[in-house]
MARZA-46777 format. One record per residue (C-alpha): residue number from 1; x, y, z; residue in one letter. Coordinates in steps of 0.25 Angstrom, whole numbers, plus 5000, padded with zeros to 4 digits. Layout:
<seq->NUM xx->X yy->Y zz->Z type->a>
...
***
This chain:
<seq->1 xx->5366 yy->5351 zz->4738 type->x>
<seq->2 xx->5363 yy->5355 zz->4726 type->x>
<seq->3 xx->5374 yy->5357 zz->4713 type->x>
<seq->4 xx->5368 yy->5370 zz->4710 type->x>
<seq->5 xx->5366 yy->5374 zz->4723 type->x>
<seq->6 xx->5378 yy->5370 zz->4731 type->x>
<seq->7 xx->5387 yy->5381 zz->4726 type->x>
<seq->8 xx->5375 yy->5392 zz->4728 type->x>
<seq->9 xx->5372 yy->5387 zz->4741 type->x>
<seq->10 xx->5388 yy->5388 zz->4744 type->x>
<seq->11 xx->5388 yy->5402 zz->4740 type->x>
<seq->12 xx->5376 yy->5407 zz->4749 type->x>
<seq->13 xx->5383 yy->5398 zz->4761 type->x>
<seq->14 xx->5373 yy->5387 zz->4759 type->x>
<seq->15 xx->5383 yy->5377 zz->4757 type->x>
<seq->16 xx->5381 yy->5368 zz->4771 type->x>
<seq->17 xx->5366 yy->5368 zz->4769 type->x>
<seq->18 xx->5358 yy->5357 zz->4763 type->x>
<seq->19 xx->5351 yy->5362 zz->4751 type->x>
<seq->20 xx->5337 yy->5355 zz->4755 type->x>
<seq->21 xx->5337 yy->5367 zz->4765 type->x>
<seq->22 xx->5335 yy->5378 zz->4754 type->x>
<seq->23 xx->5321 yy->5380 zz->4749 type->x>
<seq->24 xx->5320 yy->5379 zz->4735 type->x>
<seq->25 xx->5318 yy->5393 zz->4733 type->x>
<seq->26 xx->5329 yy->5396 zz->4741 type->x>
<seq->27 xx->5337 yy->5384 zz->4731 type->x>
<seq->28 xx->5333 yy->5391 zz->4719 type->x>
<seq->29 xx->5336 yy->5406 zz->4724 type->x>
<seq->30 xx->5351 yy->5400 zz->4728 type->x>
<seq->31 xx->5353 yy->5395 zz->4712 type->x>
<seq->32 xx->5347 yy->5407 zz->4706 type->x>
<seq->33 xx->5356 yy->5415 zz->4716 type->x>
<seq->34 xx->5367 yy->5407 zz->4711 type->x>
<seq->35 xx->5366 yy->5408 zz->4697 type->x>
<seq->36 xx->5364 yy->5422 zz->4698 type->x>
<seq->37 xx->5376 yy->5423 zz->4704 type->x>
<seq->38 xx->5383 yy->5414 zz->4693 type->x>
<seq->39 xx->5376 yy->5422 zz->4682 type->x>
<seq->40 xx->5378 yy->5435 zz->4689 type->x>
<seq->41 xx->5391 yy->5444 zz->4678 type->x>
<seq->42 xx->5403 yy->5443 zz->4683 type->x>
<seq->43 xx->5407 yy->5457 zz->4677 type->x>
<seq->44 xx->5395 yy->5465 zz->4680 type->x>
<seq->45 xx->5405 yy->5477 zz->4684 type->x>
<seq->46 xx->5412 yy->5477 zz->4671 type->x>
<seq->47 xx->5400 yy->5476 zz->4663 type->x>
<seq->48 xx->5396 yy->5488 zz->4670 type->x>
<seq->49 xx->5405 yy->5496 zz->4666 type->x>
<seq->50 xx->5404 yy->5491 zz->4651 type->x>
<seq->51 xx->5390 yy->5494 zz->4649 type->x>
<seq->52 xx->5393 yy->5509 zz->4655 type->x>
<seq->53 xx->5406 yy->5511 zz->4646 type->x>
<seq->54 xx->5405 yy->5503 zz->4634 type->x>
<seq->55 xx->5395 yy->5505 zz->4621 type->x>
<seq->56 xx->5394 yy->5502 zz->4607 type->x>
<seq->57 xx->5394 yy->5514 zz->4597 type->x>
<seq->58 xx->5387 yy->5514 zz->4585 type->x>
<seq->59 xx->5397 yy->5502 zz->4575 type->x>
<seq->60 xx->5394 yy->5493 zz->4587 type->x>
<seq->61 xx->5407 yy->5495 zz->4595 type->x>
<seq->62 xx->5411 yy->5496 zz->4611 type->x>
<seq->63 xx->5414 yy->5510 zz->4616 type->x>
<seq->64 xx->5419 yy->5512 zz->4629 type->x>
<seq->65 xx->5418 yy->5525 zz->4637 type->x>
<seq->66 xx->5430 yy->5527 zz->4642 type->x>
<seq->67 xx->5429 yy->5542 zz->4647 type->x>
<seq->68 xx->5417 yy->5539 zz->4655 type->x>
<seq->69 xx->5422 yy->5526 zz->4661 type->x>
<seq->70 xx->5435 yy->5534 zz->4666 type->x>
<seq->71 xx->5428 yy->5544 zz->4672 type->x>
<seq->72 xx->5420 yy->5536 zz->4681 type->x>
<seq->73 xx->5429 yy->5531 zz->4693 type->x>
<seq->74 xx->5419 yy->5523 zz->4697 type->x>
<seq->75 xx->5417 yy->5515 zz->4686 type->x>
<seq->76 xx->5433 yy->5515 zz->4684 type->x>
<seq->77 xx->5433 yy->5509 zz->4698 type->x>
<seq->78 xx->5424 yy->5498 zz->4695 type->x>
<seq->79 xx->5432 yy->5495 zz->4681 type->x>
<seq->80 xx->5444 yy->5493 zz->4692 type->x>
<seq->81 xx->5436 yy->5484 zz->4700 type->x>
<seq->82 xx->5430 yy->5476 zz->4689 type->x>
<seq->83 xx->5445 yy->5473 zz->4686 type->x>
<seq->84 xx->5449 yy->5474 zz->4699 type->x>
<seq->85 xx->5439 yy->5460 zz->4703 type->x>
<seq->86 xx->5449 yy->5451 zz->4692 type->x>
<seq->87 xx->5462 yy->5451 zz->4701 type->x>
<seq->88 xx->5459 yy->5438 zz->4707 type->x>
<seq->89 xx->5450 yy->5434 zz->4701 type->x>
<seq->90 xx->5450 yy->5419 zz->4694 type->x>
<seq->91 xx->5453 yy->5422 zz->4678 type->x>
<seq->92 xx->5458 yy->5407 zz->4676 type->x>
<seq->93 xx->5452 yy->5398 zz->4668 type->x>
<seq->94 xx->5444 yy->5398 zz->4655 type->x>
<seq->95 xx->5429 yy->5401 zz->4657 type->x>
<seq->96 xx->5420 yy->5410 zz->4651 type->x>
<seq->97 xx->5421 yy->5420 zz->4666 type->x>
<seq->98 xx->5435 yy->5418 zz->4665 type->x>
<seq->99 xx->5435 yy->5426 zz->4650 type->x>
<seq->100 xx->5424 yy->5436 zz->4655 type->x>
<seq->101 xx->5435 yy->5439 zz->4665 type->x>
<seq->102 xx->5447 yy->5441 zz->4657 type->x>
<seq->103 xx->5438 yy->5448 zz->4646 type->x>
<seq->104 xx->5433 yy->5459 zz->4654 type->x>
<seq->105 xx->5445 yy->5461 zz->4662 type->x>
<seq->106 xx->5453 yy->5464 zz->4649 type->x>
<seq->107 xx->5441 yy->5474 zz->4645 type->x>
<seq->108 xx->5440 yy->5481 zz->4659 type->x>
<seq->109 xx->5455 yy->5482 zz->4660 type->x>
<seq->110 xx->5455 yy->5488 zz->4645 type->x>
<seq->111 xx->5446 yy->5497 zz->4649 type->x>
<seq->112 xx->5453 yy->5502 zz->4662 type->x>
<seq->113 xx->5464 yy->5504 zz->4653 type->x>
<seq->114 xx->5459 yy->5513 zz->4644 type->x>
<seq->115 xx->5454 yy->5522 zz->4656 type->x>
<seq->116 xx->5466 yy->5524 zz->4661 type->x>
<seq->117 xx->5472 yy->5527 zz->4647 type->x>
<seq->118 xx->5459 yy->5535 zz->4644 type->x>
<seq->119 xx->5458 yy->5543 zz->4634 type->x>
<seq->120 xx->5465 yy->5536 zz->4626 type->x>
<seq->121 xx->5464 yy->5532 zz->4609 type->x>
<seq->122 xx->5468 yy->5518 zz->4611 type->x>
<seq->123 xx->5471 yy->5507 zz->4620 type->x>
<seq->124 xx->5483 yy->5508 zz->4613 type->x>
<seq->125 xx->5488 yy->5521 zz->4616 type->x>
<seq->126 xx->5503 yy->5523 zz->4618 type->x>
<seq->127 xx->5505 yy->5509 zz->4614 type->x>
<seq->128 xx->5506 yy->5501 zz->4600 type->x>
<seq->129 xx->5503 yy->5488 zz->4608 type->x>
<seq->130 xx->5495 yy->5492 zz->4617 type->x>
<seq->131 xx->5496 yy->5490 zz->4632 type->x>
<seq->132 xx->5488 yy->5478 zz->4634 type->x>
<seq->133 xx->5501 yy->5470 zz->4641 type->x>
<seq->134 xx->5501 yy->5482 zz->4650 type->x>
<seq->135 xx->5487 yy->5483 zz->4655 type->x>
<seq->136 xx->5487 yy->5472 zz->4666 type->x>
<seq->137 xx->5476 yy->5468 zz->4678 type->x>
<seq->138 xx->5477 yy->5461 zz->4688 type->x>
<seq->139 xx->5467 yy->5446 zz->4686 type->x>
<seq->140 xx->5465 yy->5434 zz->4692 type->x>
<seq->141 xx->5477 yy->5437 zz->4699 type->x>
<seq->142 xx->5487 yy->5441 zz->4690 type->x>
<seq->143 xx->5490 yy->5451 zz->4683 type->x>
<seq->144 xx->5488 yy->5453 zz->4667 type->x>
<seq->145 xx->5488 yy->5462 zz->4656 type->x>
<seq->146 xx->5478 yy->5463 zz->4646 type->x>
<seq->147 xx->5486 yy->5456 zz->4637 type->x>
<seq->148 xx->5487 yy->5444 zz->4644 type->x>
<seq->149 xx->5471 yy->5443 zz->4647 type->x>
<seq->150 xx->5469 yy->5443 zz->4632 type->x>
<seq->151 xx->5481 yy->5436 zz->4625 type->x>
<seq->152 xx->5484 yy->5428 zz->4639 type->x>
<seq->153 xx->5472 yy->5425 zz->4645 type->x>
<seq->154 xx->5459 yy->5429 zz->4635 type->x>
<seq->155 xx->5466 yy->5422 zz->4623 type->x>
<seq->156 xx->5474 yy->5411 zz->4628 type->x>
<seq->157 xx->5464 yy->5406 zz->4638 type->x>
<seq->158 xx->5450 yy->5405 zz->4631 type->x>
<seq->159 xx->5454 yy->5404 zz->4615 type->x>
<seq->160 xx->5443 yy->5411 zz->4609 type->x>
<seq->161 xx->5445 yy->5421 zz->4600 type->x>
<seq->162 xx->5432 yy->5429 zz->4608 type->x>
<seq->163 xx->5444 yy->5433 zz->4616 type->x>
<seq->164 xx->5446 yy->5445 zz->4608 type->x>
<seq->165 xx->5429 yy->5451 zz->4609 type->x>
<seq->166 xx->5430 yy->5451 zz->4623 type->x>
<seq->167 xx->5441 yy->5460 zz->4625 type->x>
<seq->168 xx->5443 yy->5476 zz->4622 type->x>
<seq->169 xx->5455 yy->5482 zz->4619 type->x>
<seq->170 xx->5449 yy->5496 zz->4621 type->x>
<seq->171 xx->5449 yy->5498 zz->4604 type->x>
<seq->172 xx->5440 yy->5501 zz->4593 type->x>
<seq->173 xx->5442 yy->5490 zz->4586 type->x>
<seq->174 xx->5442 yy->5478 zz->4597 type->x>
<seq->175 xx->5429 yy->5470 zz->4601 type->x>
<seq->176 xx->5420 yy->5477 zz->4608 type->x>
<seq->177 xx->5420 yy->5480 zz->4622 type->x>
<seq->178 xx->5408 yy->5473 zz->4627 type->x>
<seq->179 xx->5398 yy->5482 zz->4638 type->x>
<seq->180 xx->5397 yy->5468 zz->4645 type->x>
<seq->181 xx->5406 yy->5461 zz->4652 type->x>
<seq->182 xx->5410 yy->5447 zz->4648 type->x>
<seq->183 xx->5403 yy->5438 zz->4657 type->x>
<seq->184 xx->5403 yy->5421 zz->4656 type->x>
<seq->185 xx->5391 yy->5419 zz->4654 type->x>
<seq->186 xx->5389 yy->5426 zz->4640 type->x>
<seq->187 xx->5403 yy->5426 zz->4637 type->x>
<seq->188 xx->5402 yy->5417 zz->4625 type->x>
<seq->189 xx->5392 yy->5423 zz->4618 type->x>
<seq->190 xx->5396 yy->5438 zz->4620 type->x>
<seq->191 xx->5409 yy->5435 zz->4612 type->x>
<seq->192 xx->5403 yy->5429 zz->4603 type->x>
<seq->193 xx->5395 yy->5443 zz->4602 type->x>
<seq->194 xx->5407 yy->5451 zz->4605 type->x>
<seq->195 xx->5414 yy->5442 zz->4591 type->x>
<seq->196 xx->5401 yy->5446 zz->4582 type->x>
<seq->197 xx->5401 yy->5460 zz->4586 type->x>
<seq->198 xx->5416 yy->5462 zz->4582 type->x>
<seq->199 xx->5417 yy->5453 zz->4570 type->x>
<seq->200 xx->5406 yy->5460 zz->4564 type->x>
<seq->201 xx->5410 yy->5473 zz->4567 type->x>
<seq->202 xx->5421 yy->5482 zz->4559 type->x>
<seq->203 xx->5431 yy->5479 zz->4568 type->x>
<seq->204 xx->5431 yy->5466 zz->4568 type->x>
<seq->205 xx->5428 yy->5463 zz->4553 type->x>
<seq->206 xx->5429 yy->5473 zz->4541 type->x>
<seq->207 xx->5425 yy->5468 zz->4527 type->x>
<seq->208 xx->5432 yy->5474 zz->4515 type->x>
<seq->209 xx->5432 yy->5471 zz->4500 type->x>
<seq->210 xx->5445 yy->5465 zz->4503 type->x>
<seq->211 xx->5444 yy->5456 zz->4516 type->x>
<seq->212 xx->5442 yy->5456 zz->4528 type->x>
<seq->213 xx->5447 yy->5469 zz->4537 type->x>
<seq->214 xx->5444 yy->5461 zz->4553 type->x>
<seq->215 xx->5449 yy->5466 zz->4566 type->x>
<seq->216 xx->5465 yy->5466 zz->4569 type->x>
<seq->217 xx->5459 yy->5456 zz->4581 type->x>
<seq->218 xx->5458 yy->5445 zz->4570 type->x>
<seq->219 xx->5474 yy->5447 zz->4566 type->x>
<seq->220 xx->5479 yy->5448 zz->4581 type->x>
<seq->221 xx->5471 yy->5437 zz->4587 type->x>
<seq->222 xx->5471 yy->5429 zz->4573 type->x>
<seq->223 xx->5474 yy->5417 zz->4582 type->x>
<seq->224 xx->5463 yy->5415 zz->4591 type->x>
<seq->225 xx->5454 yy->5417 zz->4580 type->x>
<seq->226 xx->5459 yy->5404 zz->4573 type->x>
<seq->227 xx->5472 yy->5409 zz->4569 type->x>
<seq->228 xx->5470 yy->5415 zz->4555 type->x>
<seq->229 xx->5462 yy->5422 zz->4546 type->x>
<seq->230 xx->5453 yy->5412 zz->4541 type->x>
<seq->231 xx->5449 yy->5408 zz->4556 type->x>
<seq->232 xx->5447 yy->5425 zz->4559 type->x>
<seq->233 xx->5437 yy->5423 zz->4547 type->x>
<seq->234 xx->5431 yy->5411 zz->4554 type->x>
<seq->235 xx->5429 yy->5418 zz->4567 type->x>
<seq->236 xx->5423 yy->5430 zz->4560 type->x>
<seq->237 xx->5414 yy->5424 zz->4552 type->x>
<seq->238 xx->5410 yy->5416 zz->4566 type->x>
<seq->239 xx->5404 yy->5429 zz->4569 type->x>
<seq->240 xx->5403 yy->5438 zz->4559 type->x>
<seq->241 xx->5388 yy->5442 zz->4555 type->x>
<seq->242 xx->5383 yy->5433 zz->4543 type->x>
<seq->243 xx->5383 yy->5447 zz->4534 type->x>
<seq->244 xx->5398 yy->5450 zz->4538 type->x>
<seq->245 xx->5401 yy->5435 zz->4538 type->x>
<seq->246 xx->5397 yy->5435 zz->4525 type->x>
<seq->247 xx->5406 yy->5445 zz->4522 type->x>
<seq->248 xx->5419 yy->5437 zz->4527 type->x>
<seq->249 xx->5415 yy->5425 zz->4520 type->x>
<seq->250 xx->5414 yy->5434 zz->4505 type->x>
<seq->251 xx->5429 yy->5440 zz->4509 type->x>
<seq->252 xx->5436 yy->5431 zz->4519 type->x>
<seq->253 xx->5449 yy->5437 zz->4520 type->x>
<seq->254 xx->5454 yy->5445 zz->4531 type->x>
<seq->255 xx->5462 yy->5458 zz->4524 type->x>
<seq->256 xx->5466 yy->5468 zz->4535 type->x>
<seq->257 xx->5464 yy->5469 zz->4550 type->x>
<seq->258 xx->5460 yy->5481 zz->4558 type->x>
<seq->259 xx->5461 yy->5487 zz->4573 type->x>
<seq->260 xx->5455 yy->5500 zz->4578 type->x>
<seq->261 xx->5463 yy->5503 zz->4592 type->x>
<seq->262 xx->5455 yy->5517 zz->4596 type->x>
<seq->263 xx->5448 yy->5516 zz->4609 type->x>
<seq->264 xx->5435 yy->5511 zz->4610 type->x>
<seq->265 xx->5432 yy->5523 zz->4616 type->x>
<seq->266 xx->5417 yy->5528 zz->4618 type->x>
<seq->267 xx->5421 yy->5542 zz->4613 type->x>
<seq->268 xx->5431 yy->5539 zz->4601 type->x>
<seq->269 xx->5429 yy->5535 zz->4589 type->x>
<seq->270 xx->5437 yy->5524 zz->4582 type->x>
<seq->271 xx->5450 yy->5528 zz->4574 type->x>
<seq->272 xx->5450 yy->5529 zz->4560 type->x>
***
């Protein structure tokens, strides 16, 4: 049988028939059916709700409304669900579905957070450092906080410092949450957008007469962007636009850094 075919005809319980009994219509229908199948998203339901809740106000950045998401138990529901469908699922290994998975499992987790502790100023309320070793899930079965899916698992596991634009900590000034889930197929390049749109951003770059003002992302993380300032430089001149690369290149010093932890809420504004 077939290469192509013999896992297709295995999953429409063609395995113990000869191929040469297929029309060739009917061999071609099975291999579109396939790679439909294969191509099909894997987080249709997630995206669903992003594409409802999330938008970009006027300087570019994700909203989320909050209020409207908690009011609707049956779009609440489905959030549980969505989580829900990662308790046994397989999260090992390194692959491009593998991030997808951990990815959007931090963001929806965060999100659910935030509507249980809706309304709220910040993801930080009550807390100085903030309850990420507290908020935990059950995945691929264990049971993890969001701690350990970025630092443990996201970070440790795929060594790229794209980690840190796929993930939302619910703030003003963190990279945006996208209103498409991560899939495998476009993962690669929709970090590199995610990168762009934060580097060129305010809150990911700031240039002053004195230096550079970047996001505090850049000082905590220092390390997986080649472990000092010189290598943040790098990475941001990998993505920066060529007017604001430009800019970096004629004062190439980082002088400060800056983190807005309000909400990224639809109906707030950012703190001052």
């Amino acid at each position: 049988m077939n290469h192509r075919l013999r896992p297709l005809a295995a999953a429409l319980g063609l395995a113990a028939l000869p191929v040469a009994i297929l029309p060739a219509s009917a061999q071609s229908a099975a291999v579109e059916t396939g790679e439909a199948a294969m191509s099909k998203p894997q987080h249709a339901a997630w995206t669903r709700l992003l594409q409802t809740y999330v938008s970009l106000d006027a300087a570019g950045i994700a909203r989320v409304d909050y209020a409207s998401l908690k009011a609707n138990s049956a779009d609440r529901a489905a959030l549980d669900a969505y989580i829900k469908g990662f308790e046994n699922k397989d999260l090992s290994g390194d692959s491009p579905e593998v991030f997808a998975d951990w990815a959007n499992l931090y963001n929806a987790v965060t999100v659910r957070y935030i509507l249980e502790k809706y309304p709220t100023r910040s993801i930080r309320a009550g807390s100085f450092s903030g309850p990420w070793k507290r908020i935990k899930v059950n995945a691929g079965g264990e049971t993890v906080s969001l701690d350990d899916i970025e630092h443990r698992i996201l970070r440790v596991r795929f060594h790229d410092p794209r980690v840190h634009y796929s993930i939302n900590c619910a703030s003003y000034s963190c990279p945006n949450l996208q209103a498409e889930a991560w899939e495998a197929a476009t993962l690669d390049a929709r970090l590199d957008a995610a990168a762009r749109a934060y580097v060129n951003s305010p809150r990911g770059v700031t240039v002053t007469d004195r230096g550079l003002t970047v996001s505090s992302i850049y000082d905590w993380f220092e390390a997986d962007f080649g472990d000092s300032k010189q290598a943040v430089i790098d990475h941001l001149l990998t993505y920066a636009s060529p007017a604001l690369a430009a800019q970096i290149r004629a004062n190439p010093q980082i002088r400060n850094y800056s983190y807005d932890w309000s909400l990224n809420d639809v109906q707030k504004a950012p703190a001052e």
